[in-house]
C-alpha positions in Angstrom: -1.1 11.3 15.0 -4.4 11.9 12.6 -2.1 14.8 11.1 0.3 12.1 10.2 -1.3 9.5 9.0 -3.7 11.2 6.0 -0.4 12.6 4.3 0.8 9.2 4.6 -2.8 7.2 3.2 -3.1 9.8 0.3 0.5 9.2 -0.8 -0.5 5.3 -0.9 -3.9 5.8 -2.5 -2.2 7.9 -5.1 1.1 5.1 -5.7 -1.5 2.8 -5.9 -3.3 4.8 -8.3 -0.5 5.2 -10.5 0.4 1.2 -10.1 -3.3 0.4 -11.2 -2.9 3.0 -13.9 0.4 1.8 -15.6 -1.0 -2.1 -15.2 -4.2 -1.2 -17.2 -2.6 0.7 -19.9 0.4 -1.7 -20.1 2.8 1.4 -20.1 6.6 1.9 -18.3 7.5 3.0 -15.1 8.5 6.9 -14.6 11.8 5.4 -13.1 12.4 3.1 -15.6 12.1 0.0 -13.6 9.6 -3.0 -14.1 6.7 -2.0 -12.2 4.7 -4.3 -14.4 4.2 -7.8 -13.5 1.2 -10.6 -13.6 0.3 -9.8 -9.9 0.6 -6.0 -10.5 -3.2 -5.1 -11.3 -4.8 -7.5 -8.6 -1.9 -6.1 -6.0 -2.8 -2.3 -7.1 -6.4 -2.6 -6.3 -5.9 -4.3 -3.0 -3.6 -1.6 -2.0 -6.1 0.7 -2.7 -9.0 -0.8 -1.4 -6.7 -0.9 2.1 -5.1 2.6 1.9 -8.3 4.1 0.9 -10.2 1.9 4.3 -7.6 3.5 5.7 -8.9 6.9 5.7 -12.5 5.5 7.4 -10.4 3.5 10.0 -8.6 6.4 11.3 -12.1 8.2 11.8 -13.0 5.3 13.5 -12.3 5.3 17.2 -12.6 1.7 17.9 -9.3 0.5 18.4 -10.2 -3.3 17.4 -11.0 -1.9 14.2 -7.6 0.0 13.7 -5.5 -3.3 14.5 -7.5 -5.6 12.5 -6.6 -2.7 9.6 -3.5 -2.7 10.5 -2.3 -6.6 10.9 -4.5 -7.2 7.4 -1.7 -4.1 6.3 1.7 -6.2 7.7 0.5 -9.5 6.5 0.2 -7.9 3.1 3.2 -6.1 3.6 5.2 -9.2 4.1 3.7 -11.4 1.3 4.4 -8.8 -1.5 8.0 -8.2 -0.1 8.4 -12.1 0.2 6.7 -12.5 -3.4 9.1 -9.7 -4.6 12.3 -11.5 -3.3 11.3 -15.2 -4.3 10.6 -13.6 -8.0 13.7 -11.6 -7.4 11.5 -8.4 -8.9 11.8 -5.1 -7.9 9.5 -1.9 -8.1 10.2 1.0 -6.6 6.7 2.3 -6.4 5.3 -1.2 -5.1 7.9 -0.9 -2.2 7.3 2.8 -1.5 3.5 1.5 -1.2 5.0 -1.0 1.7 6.8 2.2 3.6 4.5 4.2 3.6 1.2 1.6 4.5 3.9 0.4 7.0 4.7 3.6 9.0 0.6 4.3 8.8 -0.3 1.1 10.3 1.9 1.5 12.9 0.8 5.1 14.0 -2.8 4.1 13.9 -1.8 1.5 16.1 -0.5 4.4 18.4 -3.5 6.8 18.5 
């Protein structure tokens, strides 16, 4: 499962990379979409700081540790999805952050 989940925390730490990028240098999305909003910057680095935990968690081989990674991971998951809907705001890469963190927490959680 290891061999799963680093493809899947690199492609989050680098989409939240890019999200932290475009929110300090006030530029447009590649896809043309508003990936810029008041929340954007604080929400980029937390994604980061949890993708890139993520990489230390998986070496970890305490299981407490991985589900405590992993339920902090849904909880944020469904407060930026909620936030998204209620402000009725859409960002591809924000969301492609939520799949992919989503499908790593839950493999950790199978390991």
């Amino acid at each position: 499962m290891k061999k799963l989940i680093f493809p899947l925390l690199a492609v989050g730490v680098i989409d939240t990379l890019y999200l932290l990028y475009i929110n300090l240098n006030q530029q447009l999305c590649l896809v043309n979409a508003p990936c810029l909003s008041e929340y954007n910057l604080l929400f980029s680095i937390l994604g980061l700081i949890w993708f890139t935990a993520g990489f230390f968690v998986i070496l970890v081989e305490k299981r407490q540790v991985r589900v405590v990674w992993a339920i902090l991971g849904f909880v944020g998951i469904a407060f930026f999805v909620s936030l998204m809907i209620i402000e009725n705001y859409f960002c591809p890469y924000c969301s492609l952050a939520h799949v992919v963190g989503g499908a790593a927490a839950i493999l950790s959680l199978r390991t």
